[in-house]
gemmi code that builds the backbone of each chain (N, CA, C; Angstrom):
import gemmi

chains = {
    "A": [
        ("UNK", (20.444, 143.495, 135.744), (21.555, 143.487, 136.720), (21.151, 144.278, 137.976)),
        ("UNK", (21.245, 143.542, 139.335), (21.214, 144.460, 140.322), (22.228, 145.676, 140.555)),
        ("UNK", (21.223, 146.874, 140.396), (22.310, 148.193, 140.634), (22.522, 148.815, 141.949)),
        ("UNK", (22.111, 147.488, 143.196), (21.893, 148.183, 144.499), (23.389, 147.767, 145.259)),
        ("UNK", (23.864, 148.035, 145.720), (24.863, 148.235, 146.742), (24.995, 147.512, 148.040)),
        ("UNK", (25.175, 146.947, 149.063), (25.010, 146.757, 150.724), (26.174, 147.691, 151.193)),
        ("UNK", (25.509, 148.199, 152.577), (26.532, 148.758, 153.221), (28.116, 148.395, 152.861)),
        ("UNK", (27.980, 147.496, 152.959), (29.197, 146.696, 153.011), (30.476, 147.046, 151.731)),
        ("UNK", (29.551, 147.088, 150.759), (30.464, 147.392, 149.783), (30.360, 148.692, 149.311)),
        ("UNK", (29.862, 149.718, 149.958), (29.014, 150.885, 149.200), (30.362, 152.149, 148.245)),
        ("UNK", (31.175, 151.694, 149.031), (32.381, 152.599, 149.189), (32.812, 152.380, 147.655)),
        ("UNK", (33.057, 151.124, 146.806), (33.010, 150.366, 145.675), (32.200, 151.309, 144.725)),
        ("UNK", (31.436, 151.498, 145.198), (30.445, 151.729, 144.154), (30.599, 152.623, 142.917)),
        ("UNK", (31.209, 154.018, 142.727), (31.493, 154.962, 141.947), (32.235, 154.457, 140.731)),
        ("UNK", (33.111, 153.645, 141.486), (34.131, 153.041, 140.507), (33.782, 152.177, 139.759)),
        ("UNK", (32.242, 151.449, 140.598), (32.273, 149.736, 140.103), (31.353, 150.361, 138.621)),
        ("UNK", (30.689, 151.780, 139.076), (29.332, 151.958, 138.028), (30.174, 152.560, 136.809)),
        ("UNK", (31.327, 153.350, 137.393), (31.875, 154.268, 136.286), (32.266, 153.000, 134.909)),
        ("UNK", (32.852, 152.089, 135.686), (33.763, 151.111, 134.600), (32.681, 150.792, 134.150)),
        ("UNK", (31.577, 149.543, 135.149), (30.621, 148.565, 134.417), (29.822, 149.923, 133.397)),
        ("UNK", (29.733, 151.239, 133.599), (28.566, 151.998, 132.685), (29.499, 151.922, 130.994)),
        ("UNK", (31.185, 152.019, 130.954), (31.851, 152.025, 129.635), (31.448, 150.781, 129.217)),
        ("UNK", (31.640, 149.651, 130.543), (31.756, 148.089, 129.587), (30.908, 148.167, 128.915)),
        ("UNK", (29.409, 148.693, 129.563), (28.132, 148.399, 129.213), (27.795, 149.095, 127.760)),
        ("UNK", (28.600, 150.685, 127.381), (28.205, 150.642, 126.102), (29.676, 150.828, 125.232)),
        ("UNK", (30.247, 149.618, 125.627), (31.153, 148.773, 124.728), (31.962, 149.845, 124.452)),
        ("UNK", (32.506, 150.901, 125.322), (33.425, 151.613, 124.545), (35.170, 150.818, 125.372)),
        ("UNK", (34.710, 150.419, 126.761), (36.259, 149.267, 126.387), (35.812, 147.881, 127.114)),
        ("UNK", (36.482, 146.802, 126.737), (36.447, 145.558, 127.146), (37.607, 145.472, 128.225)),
        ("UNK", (37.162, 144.365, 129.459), (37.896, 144.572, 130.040), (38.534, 142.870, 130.164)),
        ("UNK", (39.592, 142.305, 130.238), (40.689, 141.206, 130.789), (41.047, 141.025, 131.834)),
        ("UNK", (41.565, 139.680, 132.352), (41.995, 139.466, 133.162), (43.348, 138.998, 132.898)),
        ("UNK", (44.132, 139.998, 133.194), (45.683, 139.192, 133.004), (46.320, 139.065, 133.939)),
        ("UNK", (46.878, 137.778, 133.528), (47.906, 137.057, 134.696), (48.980, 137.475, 135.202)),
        ("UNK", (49.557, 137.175, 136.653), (50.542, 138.213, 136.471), (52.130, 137.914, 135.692)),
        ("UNK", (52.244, 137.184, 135.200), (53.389, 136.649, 134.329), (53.475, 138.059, 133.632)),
        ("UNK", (52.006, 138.329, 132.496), (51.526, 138.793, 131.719), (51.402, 140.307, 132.274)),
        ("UNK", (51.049, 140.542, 133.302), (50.707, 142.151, 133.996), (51.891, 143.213, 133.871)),
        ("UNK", (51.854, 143.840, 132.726), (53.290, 144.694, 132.592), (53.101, 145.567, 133.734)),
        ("UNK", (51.828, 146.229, 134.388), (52.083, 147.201, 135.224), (52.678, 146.909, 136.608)),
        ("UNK", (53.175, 145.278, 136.782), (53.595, 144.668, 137.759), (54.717, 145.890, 138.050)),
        ("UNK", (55.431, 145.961, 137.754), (56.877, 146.766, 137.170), (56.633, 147.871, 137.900)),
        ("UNK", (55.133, 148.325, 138.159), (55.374, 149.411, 138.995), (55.119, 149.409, 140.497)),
        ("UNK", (54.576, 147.777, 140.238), (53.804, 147.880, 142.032), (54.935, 147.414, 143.139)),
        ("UNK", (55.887, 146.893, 142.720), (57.044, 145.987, 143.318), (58.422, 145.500, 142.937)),
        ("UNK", (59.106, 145.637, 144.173), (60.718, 145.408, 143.430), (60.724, 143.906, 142.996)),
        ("UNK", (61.254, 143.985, 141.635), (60.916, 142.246, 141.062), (62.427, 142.027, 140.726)),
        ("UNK", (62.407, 140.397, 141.224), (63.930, 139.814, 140.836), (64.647, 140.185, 139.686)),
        ("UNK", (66.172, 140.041, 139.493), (66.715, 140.401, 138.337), (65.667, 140.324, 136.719)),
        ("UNK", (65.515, 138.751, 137.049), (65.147, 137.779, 135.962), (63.911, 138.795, 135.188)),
        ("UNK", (62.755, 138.442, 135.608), (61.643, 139.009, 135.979), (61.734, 140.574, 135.507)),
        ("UNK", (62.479, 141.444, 136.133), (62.626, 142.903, 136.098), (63.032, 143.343, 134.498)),
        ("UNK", (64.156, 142.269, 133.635), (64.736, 142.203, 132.350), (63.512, 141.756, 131.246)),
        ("UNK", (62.707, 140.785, 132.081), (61.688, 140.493, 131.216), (60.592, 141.528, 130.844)),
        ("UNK", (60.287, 141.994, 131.923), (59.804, 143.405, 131.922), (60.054, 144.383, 130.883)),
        ("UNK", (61.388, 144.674, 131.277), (61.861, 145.745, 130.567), (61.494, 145.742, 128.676)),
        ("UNK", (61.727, 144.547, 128.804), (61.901, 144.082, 127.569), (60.212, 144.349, 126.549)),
        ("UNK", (59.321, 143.722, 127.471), (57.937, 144.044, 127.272), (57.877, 145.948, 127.289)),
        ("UNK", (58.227, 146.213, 128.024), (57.782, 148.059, 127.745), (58.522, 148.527, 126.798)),
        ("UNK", (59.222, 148.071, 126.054), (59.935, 148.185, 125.168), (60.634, 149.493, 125.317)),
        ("UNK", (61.472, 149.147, 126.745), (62.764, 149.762, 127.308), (63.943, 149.306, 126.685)),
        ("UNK", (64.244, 149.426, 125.595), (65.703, 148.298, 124.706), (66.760, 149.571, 124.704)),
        ("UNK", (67.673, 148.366, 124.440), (69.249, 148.750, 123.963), (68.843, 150.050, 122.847)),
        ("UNK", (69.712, 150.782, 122.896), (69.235, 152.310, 121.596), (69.544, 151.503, 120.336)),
        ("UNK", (68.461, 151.811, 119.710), (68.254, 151.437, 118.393), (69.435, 152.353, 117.356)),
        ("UNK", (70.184, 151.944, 116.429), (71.351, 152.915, 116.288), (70.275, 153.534, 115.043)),
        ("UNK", (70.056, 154.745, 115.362), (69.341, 155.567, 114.170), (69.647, 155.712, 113.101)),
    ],
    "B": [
        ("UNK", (81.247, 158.831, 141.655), (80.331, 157.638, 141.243), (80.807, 156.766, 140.070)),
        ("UNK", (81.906, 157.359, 138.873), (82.735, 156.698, 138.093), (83.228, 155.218, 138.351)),
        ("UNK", (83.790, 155.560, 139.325), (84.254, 153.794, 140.013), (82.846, 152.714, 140.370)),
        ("UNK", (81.947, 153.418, 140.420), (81.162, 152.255, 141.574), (80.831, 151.015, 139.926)),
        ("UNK", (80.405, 149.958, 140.604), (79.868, 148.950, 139.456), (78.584, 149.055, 139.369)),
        ("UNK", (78.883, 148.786, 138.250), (76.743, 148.378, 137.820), (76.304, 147.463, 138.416)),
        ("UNK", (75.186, 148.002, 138.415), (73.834, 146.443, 138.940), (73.046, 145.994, 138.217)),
        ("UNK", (72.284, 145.179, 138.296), (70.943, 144.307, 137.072), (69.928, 145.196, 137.277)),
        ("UNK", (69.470, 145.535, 139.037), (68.155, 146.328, 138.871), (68.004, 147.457, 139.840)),
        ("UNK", (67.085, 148.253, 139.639), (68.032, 149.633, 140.254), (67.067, 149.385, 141.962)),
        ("UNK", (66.428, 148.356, 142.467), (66.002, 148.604, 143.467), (65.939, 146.738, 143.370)),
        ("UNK", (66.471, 146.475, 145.393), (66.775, 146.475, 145.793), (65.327, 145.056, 146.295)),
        ("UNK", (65.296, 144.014, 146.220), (63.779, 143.560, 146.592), (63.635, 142.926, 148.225)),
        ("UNK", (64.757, 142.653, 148.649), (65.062, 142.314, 150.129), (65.117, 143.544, 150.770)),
        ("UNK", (65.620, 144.618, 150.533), (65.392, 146.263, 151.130), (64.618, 146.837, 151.239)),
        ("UNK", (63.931, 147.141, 152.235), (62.915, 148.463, 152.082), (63.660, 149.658, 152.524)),
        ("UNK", (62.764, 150.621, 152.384), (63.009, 151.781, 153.062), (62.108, 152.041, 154.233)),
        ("UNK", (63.251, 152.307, 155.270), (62.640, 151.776, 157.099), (62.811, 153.545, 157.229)),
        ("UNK", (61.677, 154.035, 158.162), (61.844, 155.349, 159.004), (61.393, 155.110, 160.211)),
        ("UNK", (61.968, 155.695, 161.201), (62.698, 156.809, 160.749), (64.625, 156.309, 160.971)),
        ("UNK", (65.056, 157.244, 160.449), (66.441, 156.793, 159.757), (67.171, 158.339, 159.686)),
        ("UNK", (68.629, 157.730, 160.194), (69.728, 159.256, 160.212), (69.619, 159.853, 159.208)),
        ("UNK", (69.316, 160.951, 159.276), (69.141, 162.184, 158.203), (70.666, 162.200, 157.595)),
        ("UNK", (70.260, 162.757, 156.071), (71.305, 162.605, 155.593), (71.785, 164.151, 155.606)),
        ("UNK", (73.387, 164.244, 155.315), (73.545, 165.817, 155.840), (73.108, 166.851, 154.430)),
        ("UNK", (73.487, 166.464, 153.093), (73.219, 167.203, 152.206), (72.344, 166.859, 151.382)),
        ("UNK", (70.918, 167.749, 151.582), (69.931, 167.369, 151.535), (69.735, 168.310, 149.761)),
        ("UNK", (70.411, 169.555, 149.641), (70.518, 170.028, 148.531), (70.562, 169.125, 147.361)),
        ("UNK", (72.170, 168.695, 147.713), (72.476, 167.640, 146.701), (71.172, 166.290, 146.191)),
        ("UNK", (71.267, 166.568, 146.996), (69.988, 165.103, 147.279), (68.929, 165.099, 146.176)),
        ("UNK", (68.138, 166.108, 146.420), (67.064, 166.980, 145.513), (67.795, 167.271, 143.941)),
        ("UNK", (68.655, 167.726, 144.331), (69.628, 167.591, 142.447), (69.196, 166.595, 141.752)),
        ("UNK", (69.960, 165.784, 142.473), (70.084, 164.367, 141.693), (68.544, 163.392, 141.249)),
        ("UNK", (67.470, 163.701, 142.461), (66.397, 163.283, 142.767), (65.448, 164.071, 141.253)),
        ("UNK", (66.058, 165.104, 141.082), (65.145, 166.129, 140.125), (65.157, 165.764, 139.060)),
        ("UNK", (66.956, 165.668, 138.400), (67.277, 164.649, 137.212), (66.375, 163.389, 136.844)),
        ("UNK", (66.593, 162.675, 138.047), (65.782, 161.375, 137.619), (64.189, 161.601, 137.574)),
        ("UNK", (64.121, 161.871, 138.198), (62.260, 162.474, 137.302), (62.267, 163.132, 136.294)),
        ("UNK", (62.847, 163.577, 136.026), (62.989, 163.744, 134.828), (63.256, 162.967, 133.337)),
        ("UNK", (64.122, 161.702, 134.166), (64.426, 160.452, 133.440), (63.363, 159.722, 133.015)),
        ("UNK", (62.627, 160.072, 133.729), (61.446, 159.148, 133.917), (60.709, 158.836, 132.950)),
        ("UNK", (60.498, 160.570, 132.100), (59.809, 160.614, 130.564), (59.935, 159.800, 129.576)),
        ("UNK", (61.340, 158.734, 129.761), (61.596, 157.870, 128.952), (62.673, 156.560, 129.599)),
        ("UNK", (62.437, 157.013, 130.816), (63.000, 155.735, 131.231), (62.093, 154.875, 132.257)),
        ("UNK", (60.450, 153.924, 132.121), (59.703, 153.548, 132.958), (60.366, 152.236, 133.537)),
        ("UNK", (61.724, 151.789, 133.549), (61.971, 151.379, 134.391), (62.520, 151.618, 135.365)),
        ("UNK", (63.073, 152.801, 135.608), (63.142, 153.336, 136.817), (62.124, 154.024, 137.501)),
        ("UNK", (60.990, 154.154, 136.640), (59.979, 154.848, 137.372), (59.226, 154.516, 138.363)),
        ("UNK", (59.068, 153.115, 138.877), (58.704, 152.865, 140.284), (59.806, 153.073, 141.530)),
        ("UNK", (60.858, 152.738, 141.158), (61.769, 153.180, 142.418), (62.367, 154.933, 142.839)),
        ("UNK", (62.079, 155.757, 141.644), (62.023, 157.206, 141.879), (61.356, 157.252, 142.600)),
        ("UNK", (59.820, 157.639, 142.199), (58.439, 157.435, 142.713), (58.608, 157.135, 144.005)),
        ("UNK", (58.972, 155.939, 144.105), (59.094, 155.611, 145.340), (60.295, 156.269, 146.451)),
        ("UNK", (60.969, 156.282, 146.036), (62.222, 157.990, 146.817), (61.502, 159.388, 147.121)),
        ("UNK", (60.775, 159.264, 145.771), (60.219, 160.667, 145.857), (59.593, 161.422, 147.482)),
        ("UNK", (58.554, 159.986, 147.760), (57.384, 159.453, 148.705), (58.183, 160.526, 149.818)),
        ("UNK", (59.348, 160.236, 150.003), (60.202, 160.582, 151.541), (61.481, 161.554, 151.247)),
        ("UNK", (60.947, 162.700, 150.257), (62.099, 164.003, 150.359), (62.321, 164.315, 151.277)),
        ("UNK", (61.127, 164.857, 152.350), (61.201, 165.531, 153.324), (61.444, 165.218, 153.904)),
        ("UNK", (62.574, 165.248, 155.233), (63.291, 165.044, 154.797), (64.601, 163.682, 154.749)),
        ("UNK", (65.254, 164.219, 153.578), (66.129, 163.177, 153.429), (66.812, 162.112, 153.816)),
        ("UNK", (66.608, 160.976, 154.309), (67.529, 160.475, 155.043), (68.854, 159.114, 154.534)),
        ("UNK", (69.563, 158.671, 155.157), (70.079, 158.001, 154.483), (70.004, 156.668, 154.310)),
        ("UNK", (69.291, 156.124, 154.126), (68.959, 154.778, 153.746), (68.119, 155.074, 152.119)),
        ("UNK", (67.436, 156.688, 151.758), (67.245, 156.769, 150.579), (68.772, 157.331, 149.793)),
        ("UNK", (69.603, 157.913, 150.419), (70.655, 158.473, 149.538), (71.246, 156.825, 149.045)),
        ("UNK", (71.396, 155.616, 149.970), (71.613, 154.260, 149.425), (70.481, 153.802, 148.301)),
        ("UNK", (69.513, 154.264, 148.385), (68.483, 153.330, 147.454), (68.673, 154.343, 146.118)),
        ("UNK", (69.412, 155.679, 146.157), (69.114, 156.126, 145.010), (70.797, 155.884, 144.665)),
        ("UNK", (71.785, 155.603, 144.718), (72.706, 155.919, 144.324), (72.797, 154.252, 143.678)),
        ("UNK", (71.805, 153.239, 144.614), (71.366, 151.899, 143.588), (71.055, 152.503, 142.422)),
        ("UNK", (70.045, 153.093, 142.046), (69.541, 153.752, 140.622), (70.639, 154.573, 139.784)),
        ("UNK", (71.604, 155.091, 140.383), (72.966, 155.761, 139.853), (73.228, 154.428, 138.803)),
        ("UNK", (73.716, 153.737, 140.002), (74.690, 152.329, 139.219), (73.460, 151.671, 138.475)),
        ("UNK", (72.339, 151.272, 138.595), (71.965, 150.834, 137.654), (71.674, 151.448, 136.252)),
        ("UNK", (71.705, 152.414, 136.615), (71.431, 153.489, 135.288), (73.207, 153.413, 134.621)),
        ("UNK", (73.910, 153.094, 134.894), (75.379, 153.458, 134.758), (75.250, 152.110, 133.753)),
        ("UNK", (75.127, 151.427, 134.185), (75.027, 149.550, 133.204), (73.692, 149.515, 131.849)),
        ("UNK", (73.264, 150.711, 132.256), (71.959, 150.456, 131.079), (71.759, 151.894, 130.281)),
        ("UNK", (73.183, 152.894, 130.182), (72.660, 154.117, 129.641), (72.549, 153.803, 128.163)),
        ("UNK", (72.454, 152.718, 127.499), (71.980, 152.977, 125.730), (70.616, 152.390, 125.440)),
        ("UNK", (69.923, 152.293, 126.794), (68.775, 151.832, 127.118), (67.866, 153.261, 126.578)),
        ("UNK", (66.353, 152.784, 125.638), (65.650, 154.164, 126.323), (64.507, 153.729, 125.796)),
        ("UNK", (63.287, 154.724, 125.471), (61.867, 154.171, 124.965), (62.047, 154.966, 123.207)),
        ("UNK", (61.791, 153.761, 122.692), (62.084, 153.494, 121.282), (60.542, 153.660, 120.706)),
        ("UNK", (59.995, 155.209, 119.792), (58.945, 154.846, 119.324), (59.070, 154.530, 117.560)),
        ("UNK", (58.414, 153.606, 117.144), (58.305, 153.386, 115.933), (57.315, 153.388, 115.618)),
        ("UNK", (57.056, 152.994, 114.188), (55.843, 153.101, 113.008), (55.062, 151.913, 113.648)),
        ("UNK", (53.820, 151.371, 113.826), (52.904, 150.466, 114.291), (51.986, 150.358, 113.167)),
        ("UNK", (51.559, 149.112, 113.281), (50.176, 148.943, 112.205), (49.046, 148.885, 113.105)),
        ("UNK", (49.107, 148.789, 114.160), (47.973, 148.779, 115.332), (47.696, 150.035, 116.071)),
        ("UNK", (46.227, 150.508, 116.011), (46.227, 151.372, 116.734), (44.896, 151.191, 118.152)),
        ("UNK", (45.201, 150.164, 118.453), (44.745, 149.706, 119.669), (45.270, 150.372, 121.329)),
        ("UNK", (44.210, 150.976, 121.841), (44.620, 151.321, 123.053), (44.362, 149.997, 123.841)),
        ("UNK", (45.399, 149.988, 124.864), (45.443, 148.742, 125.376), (46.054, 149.702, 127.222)),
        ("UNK", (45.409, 149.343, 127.861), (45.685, 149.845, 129.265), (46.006, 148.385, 130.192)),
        ("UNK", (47.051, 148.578, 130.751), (47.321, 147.743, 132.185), (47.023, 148.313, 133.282)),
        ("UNK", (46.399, 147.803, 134.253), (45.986, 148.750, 135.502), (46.988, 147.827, 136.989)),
        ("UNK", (47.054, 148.086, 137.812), (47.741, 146.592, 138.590), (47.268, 147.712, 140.727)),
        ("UNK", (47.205, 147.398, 141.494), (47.088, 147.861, 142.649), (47.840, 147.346, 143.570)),
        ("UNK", (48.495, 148.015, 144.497), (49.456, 147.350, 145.514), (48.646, 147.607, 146.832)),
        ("UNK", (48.224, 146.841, 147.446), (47.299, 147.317, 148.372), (47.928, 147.455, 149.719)),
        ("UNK", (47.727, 148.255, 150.226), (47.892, 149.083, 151.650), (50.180, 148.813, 151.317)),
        ("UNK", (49.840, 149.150, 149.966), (51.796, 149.506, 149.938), (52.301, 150.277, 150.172)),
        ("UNK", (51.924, 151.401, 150.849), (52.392, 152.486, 151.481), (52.521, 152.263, 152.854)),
        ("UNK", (53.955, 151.990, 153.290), (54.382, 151.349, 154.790), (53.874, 152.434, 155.701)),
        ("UNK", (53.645, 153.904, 155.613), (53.690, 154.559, 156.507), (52.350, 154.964, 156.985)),
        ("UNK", (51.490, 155.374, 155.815), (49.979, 155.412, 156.241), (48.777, 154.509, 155.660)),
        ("UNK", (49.752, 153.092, 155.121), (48.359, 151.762, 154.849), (47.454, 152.293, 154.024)),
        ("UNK", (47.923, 153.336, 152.646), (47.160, 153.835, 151.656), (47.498, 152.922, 150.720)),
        ("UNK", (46.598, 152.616, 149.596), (47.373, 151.956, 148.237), (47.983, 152.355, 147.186)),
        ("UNK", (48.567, 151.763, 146.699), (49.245, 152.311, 145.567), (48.611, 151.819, 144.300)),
        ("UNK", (48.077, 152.577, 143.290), (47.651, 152.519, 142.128), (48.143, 152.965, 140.831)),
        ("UNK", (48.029, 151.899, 139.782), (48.996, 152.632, 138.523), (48.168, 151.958, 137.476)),
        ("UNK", (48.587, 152.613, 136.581), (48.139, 152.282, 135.296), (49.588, 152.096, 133.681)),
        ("UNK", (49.209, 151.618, 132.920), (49.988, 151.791, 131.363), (49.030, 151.592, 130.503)),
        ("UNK", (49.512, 152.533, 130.097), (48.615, 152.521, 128.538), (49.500, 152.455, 127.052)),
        ("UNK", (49.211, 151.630, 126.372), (50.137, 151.361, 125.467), (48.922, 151.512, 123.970)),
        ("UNK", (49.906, 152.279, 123.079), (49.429, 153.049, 121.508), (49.531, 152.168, 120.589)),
        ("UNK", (49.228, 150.875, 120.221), (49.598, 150.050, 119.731), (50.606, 148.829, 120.484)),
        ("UNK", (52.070, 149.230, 120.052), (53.154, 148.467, 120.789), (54.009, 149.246, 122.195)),
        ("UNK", (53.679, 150.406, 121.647), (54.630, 151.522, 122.349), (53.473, 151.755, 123.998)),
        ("UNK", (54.584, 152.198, 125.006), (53.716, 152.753, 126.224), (53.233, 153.969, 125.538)),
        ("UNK", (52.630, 154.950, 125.734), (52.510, 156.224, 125.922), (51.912, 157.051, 126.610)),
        ("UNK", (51.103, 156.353, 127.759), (51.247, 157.196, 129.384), (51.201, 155.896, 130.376)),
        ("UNK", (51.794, 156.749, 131.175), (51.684, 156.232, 132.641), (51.695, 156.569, 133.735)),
        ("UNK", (50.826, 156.191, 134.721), (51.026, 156.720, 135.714), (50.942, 155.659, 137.203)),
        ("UNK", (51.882, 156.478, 138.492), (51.384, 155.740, 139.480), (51.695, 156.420, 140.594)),
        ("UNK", (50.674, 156.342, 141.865), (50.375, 157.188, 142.820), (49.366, 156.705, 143.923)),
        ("UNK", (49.642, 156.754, 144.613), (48.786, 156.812, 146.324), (47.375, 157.329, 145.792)),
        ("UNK", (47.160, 155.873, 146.320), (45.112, 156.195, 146.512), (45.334, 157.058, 147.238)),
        ("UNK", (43.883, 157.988, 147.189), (43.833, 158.922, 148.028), (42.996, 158.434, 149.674)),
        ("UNK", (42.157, 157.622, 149.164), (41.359, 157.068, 150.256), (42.075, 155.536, 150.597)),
        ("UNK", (42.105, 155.183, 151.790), (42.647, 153.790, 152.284), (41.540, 152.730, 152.208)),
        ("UNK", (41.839, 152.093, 151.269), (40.923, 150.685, 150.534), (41.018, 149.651, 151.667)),
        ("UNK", (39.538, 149.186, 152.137), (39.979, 148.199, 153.067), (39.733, 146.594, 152.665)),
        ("UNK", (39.639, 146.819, 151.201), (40.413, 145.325, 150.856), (41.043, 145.653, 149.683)),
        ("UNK", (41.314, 144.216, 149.147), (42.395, 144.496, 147.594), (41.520, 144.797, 146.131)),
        ("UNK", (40.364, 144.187, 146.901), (39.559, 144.301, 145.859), (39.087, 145.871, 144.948)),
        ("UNK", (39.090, 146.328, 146.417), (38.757, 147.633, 146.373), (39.685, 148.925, 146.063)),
        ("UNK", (40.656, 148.337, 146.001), (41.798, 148.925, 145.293), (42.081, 149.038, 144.491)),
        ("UNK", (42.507, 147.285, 143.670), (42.185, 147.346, 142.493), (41.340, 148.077, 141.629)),
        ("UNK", (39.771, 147.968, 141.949), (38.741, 148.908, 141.182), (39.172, 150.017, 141.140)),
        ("UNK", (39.563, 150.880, 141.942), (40.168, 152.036, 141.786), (41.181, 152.642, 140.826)),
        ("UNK", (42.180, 151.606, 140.514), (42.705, 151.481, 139.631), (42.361, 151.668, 138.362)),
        ("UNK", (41.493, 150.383, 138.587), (40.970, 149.689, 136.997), (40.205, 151.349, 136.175)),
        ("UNK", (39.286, 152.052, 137.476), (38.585, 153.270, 136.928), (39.379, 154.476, 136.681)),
        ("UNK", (40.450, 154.737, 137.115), (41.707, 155.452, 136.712), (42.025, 155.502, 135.160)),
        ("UNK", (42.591, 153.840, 135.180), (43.099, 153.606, 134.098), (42.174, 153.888, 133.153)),
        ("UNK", (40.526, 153.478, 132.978), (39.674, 153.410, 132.141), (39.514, 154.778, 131.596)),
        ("UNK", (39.793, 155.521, 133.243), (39.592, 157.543, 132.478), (40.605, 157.661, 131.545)),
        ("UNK", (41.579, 157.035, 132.353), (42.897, 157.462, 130.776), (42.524, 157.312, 129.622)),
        ("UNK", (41.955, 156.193, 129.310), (41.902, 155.044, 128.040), (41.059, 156.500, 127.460)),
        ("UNK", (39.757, 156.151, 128.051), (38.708, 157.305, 127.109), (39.491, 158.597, 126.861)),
        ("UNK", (39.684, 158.950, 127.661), (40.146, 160.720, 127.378), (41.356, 160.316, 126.138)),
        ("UNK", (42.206, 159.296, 125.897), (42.976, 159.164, 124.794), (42.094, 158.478, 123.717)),
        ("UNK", (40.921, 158.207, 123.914), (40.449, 157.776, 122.887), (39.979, 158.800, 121.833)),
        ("UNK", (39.362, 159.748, 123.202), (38.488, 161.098, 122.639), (39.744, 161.657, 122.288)),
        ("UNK", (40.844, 161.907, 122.276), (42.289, 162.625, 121.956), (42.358, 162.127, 120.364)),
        ("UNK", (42.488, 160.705, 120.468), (42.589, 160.255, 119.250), (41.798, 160.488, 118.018)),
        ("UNK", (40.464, 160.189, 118.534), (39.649, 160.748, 117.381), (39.640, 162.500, 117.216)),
        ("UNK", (39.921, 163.203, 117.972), (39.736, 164.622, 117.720), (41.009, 164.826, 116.477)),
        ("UNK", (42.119, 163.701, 116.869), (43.427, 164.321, 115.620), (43.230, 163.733, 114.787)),
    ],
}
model = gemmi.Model(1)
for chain_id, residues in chains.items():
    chain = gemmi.Chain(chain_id)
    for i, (resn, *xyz) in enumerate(residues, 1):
        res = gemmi.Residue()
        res.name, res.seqid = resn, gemmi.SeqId(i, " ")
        for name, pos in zip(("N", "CA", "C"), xyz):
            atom = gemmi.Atom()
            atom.name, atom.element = name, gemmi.Element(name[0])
            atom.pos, atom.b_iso = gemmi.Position(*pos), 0.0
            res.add_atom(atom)
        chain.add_residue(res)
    model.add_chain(chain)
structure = gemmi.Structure()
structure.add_model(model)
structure.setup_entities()
């Protein structure tokens, strides 16, 4: 794998080596999830009613469980 | 605040928050209420992007946030038997979401970066906060993120195995 940089992207770099050096000895795998699927959506933006309930529902923000 | 009605979501997606904007007069109060809900936060992550986001502009106060938080009043008013429910899991998979809002900070075109990390089914950290450096694409934001989140993951991994 090329480990060289261009100006261009150099700024990238710390981050790109820190992650690709875990992928590389498999301590995490990384995904691409969609954003249907992206629970951390929830934090980047105000999302429609619909959407926002679906959410909730995924972080498993629920009704109190009666103990 | 007894009388007002509930809402579906505590912020507002046609609204931003515009500055600069008439100061609001009681700025004490303000911070009260503002303190509570961070505090909420420990177990309530759906309000935790629109605090967060109040938080951004204490200083000071003005009123177009005393409207965006008293949204979070009433929505919190329609959802108080709401909360974060942990139970027994058969999975003990760390699983991290990372997500980047790029140049989402209206005032100085910094990004916003967050992460979740979930213990199986359950969240059990999260965080989200202003890049420190201004990413000049999305790409580059994202990564930032993604390496955030990844420190989390390990340092709970190494947590995990130490207990």
């Amino acid at each position: 794998m090329n480990l060289v940089f261009h100006a261009r992207t150099k700024h990238v770099d710390v981050d790109y080596h820190f992650v690709r050096d875990r992928v590389a000895k498999k301590e995490i795998r990384i995904h691409f999830i969609s954003s249907q699927d992206q629970l951390a959506n929830v934090f980047t933006k105000p999302l429609p009613t619909a959407s926002f309930i679906a959410f909730c529902f995924k972080l498993q923000v629920d009704p109190s469980h009666s103990a | 605040m007894i009388s007002y009605k509930p809402v579906d979501t505590p912020i507002s997606t046609s609204k931003v928050i515009i500055l600069p904007d008439p100061l609001f007069s009681d700025a004490t109060c303000f911070r009260q209420i503002m303190r509570a809900l961070k505090y909420l936060t420990f177990s309530r992550l759906d309000i935790y992007f629109i605090v967060n986001r109040v938080c951004q502009f204490m200083h000071p106060p003005t009123y177009s946030l005393w409207v965006a938080m008293k949204c979070i009043l009433r929505y919190l008013k329609g959802t108080t038997t709401q909360d974060l429910h942990i139970t027994r899991s058969s999975s003990f998979a760390l699983l991290s979401f990372t997500d980047a809002n790029w140049a989402g900070s209206i005032d100085d075109r910094k990004s916003m970066g967050d992460y979740l990390v979930f213990f199986g089914q359950k969240p059990i950290s999260w965080k989200l906060g202003k890049q420190r450096t201004i990413a000049r694409s999305s790409t580059e934001a994202e990564y930032k993120a993604l390496a955030n989140g990844t420190a989390e993951v390990i340092w709970l991994r190494y947590l995990s195995t130490d207990l």
